[in-house]
N, C-alpha and C positions, 0 to 999 in steps of 0.2 A: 751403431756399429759400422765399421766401416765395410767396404765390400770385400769378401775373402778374408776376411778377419774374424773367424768366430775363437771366443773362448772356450777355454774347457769346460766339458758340464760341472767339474765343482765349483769352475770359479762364472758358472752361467747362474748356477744352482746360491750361490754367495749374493749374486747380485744381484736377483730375485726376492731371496730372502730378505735384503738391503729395503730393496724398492718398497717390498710389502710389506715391512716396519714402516717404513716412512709416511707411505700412502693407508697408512690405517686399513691393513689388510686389501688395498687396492680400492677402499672407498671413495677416495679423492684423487684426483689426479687427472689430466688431461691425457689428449690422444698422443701425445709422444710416450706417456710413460705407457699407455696400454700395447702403442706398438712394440715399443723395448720390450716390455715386457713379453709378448708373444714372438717374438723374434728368439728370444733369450730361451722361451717355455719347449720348445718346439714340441716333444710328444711326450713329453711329462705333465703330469696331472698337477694343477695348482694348487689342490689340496694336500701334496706329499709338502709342496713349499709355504704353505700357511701353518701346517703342522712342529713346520722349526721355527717358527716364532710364535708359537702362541706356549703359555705358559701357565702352567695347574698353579691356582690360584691358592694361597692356606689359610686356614681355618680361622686364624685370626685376623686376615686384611678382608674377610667373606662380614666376620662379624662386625668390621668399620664401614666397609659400605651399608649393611644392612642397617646399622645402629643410625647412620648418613640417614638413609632413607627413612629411617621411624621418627627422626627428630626435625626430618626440614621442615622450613619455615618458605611458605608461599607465598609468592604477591606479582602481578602484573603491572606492566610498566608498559602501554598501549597492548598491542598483542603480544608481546614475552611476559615467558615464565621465568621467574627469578626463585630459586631452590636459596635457599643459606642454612647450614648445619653447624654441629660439630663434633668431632672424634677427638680421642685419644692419641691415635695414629694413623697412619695411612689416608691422608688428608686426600693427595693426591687422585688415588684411588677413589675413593669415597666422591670430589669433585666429579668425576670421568662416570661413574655410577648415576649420581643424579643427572647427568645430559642423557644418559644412556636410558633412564627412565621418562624422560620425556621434556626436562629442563633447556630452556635457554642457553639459561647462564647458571653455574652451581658454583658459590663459597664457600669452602667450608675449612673453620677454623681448628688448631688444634692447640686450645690453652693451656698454658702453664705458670707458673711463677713467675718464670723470666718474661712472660710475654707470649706473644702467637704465632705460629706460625699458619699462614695462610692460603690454599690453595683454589685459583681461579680456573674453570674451564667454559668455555662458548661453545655453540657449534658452529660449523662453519656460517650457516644461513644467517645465523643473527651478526657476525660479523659481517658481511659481502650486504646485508638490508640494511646494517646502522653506521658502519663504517669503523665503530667501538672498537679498539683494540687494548685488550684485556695487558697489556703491559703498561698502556699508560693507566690505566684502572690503579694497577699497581704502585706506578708511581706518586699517583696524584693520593692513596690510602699512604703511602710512607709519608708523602710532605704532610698528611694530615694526624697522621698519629705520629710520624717521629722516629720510623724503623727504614726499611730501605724493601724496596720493591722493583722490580721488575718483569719483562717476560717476553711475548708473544701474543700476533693476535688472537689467539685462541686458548690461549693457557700461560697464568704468570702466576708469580706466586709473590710474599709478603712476609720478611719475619722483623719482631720488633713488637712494641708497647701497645695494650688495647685487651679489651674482654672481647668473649663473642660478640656482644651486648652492641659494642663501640665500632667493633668492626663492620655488625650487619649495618648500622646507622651509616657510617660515612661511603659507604660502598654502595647504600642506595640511593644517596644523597649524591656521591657522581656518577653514577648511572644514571640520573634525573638530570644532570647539566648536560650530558654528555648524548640523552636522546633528548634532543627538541622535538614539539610536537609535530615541528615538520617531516621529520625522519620518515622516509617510508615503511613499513613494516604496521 
């Protein structure tokens, strides 16, 4: 902000809100965003602004992560945990779930007739220790089964041809080219 430039509190209150979406409730982020951020905060309690983004969860994306968590499938890859599920729905969810239980990395697919659709999440560590970024994950599962993929280092997704079966396989299989044993971690 510049000097003698402050906004208004809704729109200090907006940009806050903003930041602490972004920054995974201010999990991540470096020291310009902590300064914004307190610059922005001044004598408001950061709990009134995490309160407008956080969102009551229902009862059926409660029972996909859960159902997530009753069906992963484990396996280590030097020191990472690799989670693979699958749901019905709310894949996404259910992905964000298993990191949040303790995973690495969590796939987890949501089969259908047509095909899968597929969601990827990391946490930051295992990306910033392997370098891995979970979009080329993506892509390199589409040129492999034939759907189209993309993403983010920390979160991509996948829809197109493939059982759960096909997908856990080829997604460990480039996670296996993609950590050499040199990789630190």
């Amino acid at each position: 902000m510049e000097a003698g430039h402050r906004p208004s509190p809704h729109v200090a209150q907006a940009l806050l809100a903003g930041a602490a979406s972004d920054s995974k409730g201010f999990s991540i982020g470096g020291r310009g965003l902590f300064q914004m951020a307190a610059d922005l905060l001044g004598e408001k309690d950061i709990s009134q602004i995490l309160g407008l983004i956080s969102v009551d969860v229902e009862p059926s994306e409660k029972m996909a992560r859960l159902k997530s968590a009753q069906r992963a499938e484990l396996w280590r890859l030097g020191q990472w945990v690799i989670a693979t599920s699958y749901v019905g729905s709310f894949e996404a969810s259910a992905a964000r779930a298993l990191v949040s239980l303790g995973a690495d990395v969590a796939v987890v697919v949501n089969e259908s007739k047509g095909g899968s659709r597929v969601s990827m999440r990391s946490t930051q560590g295992f990306h910033a220790s392997t370098g891995v970024n979970l979009g080329l994950v993506a892509q390199k599962l589409a040129e492999g089964l034939g759907g189209t993929g993309n993403g983010h280092p920390t979160a991509a997704g996948y829809n197109g041809p493939g059982t759960y079966q096909e997908v856990k396989e080829e997604v460990q299989k480039i996670l296996e080219e993609l950590i050499s044993p040199n990789t630190p971690g």
